[in-house]
C-alpha positions, -999 to +999 in steps of 0.1 A: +186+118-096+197+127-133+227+109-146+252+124-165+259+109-200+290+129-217+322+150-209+327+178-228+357+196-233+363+229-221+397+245-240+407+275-218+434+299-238+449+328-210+480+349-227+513+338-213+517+373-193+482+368-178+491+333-169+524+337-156+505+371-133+479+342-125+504+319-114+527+340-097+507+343-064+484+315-057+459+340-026+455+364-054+413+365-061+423+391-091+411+373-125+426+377-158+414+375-194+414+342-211+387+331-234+371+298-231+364+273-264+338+243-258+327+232-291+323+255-315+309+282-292+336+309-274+334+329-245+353+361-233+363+351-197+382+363-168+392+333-145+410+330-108+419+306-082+394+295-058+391+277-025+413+284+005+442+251+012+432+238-020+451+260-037+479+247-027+477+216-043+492+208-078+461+204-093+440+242-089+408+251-088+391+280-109+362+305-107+347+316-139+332+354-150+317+362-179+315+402-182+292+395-211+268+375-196+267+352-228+271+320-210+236+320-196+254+327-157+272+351-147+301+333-127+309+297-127+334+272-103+355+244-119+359+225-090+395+197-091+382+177-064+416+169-060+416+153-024+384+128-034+398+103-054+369+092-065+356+122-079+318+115-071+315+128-033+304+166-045+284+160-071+267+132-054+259+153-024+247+181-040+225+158-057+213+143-027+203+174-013+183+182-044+166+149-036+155+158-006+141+190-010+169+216-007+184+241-028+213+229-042+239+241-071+238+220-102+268+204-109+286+188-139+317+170-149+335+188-177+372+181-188+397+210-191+422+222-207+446+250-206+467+266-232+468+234-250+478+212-219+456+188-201+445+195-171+421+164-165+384+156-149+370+189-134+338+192-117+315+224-131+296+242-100+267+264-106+270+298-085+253+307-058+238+338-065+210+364-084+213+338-116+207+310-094+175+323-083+164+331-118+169+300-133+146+283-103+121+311-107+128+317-067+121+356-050+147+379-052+167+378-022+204+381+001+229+357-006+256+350+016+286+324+019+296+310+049+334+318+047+351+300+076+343+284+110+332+314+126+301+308+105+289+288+135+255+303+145+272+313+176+286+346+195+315+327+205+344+323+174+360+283+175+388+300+159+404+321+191+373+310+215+369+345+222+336+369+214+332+378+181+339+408+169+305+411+149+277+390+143+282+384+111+320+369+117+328+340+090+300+354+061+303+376+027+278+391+012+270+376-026+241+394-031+219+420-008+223+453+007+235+468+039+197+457+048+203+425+049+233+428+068+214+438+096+189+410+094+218+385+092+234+400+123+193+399+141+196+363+134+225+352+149+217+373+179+183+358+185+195+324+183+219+333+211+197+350+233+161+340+229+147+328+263+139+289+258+103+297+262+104+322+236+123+305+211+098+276+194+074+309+184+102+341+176+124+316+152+101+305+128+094+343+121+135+342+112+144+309+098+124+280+075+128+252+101+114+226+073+141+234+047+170+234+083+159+204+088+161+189+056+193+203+051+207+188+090+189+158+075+215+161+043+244+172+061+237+134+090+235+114+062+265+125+044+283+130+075+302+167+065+320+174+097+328+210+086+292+215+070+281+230+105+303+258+108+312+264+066+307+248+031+272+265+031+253+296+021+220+313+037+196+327+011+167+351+027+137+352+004+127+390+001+088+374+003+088+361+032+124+372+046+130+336+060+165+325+055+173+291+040+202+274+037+221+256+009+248+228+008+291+240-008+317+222-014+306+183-001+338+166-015+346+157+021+319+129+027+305+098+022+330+078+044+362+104+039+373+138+058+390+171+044+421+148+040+408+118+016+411+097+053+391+072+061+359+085+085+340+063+105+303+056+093+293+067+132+320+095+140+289+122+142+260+120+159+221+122+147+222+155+167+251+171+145+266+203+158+272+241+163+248+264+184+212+269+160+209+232+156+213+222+196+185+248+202+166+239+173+162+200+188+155+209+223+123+223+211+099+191+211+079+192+179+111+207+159+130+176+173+096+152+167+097+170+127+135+162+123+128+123+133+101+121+109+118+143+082+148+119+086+133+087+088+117+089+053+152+100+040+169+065+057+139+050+038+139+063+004+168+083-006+200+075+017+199+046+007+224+018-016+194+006-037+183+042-044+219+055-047+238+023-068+228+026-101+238+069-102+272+061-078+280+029-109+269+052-137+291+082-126+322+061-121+315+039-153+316+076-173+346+094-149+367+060-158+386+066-192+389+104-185+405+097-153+432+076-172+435+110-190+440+131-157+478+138-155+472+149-118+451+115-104+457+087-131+485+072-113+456+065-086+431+045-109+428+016-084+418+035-054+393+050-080+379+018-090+378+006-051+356+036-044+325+027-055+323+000-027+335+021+001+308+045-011+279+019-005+295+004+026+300+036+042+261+042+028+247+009+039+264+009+078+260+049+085+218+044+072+217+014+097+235+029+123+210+066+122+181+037+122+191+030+156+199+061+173+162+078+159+149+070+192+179+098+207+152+122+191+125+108+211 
């Protein structure tokens, strides 16, 4: 895992109209102009909220366009992390999953300012989409976020527990055609209704099971309730039209939920949830693959003498910009605790995975 060694400062200047229009409804995914300084370099940008309840906190969240392209991406997410008050769960997720041998945004910590006012530590997320292909020199393919719960792998919605209305329920489309719609709405079908006997041969043709299990490998470790159903996207490679999936929005991990509570280091199971990974371990050698895929992670990766010296590094750098963060600087001893609920949480959820491998068996 690289470490970061420098904050940079990104100087955002929006026109007080456009700010006031930006401000004045909060659900509004309309961007306005603004340009963005960062050194000596300037950008033409046009810049929205993002995220759903975060939005309502004090401290926002922003997407990023650059209609010229001049940027080297097209779109960009500064992230506030507001709920995580130690401001390393996302980035050290997304890392993780990098480690392990999943597509994963790149990330960055950046420190922003707007129209001359502080707005603190941000976290910069890469976009997933056509540019995030390029840069990885990865086939072209469909892109699509996974929007909400309905996003479950299932024909059954947890939202009103009725049918869903479509296949497709809980995704948008990022990048494809109308194409690709229909082989998104084939795979959710097939994982519903492929006889048992059928299923081990038919969903390979659909789905990398490697790179799923990998990622259900990432999403155990870290123990992301809502990374089942949401906080992902599926990317189907046009060479081989298998759909892989890649980790979102991982802020609510590493021994905390959605709500910066406290989560158990055992509150989910090795077997994880929702409907394409309960048919995905009933099949024998997928489930024998998973136990092997996972045991080398509880080895090598998910572990504190593999993951101390980035979790120490990050926080030693975050430290004297938090105590610049008008929003979280009033909270710089739970930062400073968090470090070591990190590792504990790290230390007793790789232990307690150790022992439950033989549930795979």
């Amino acid at each position: 895992m690289s470490i970061q060694r420098d904050i940079p400062l990104y100087q955002i200047f929006i026109h007080p109209l456009d700010l006031k229009e930006l401000r004045s409804d909060i659900w509004c995914d309309d961007p306005v102009m603004a340009k963005l300084i960062i050194g000596k370099d300037q950008y033409n940008i046009d810049i929205a909220y993002r995220g759903a309840h975060i939005r309502k906190f004090k401290k926002k969240s922003y997407r990023v366009e650059f209609p010229r392209n001049d940027f080297g991406v097209k779109e960009l997410h500064l992230n506030a992390e507001y709920m995580d008050k130690s401001l390393l769960r996302n980035k050290l997720s997304l890392d993780f999953f990098s480690s392990i041998g999943i597509l994963s945004p790149k990330s960055r910590y950046v420190m922003l300012n707007i129209n001359g006012k502080d707005q603190g530590v941000y976290l910069q997320l890469e976009s997933v989409d056509r540019q995030f292909l390029k840069i990885r020199n990865l086939p072209s393919g469909a892109i699509y976020y996974a929007e909400d719960d309905d996003a479950n792998f299932s024909l059954i919605s947890p939202i009103d527990e009725d049918v869903k209305k479509a296949f497709d329920c809980g995704y948008s489309r990022k990048e494809g055609t109308d194409e690709d719609d229909r082989h998104l709405k084939d795979l959710i079908y097939k994982i519903n209704t492929l006889p048992n006997g059928d299923f081990e041969k038919e969903i390979v043709k659909h789905i990398d099971i490697d790179k799923y299990l990998r990622w259900l490998s990432g999403v155990i470790c870290t123990q992301n309730f809502d990374g089942f159903v949401h906080n992902y996207a599926l990317y189907r490679r046009d060479d081989n039209g298998l759909f892989e999936i890649i980790p979102w929005d991982y802020d609510a991990t590493w021994g905390r939920d959605i709500n910066g509570k406290i989560m158990d280091y055992d509150y989910i199971p090795i077997t994880g949830y929702n409907t394409l990974t309960a048919r995905v371990l009933d099949v024998p050698s997928f489930r024998k693959h998973y136990r092997r895929l996972l045991e080398n992670i509880l080895n090598q990766q998910f572990t504190v003498g593999y993951l101390k010296e980035k979790i120490l590094s990050m926080h030693e750098l975050l430290r004297p910009y938090v105590l610049k963060d008008p929003y979280i600087k009033k909270d710089i001893d739970i930062f400073d605790e968090e470090p070591k609920l990190i590792l504990a949480f790290i230390k007793d959820r790789n232990l307690y995975l150790k022992k439950h491998l033989s549930d795979l068996e």
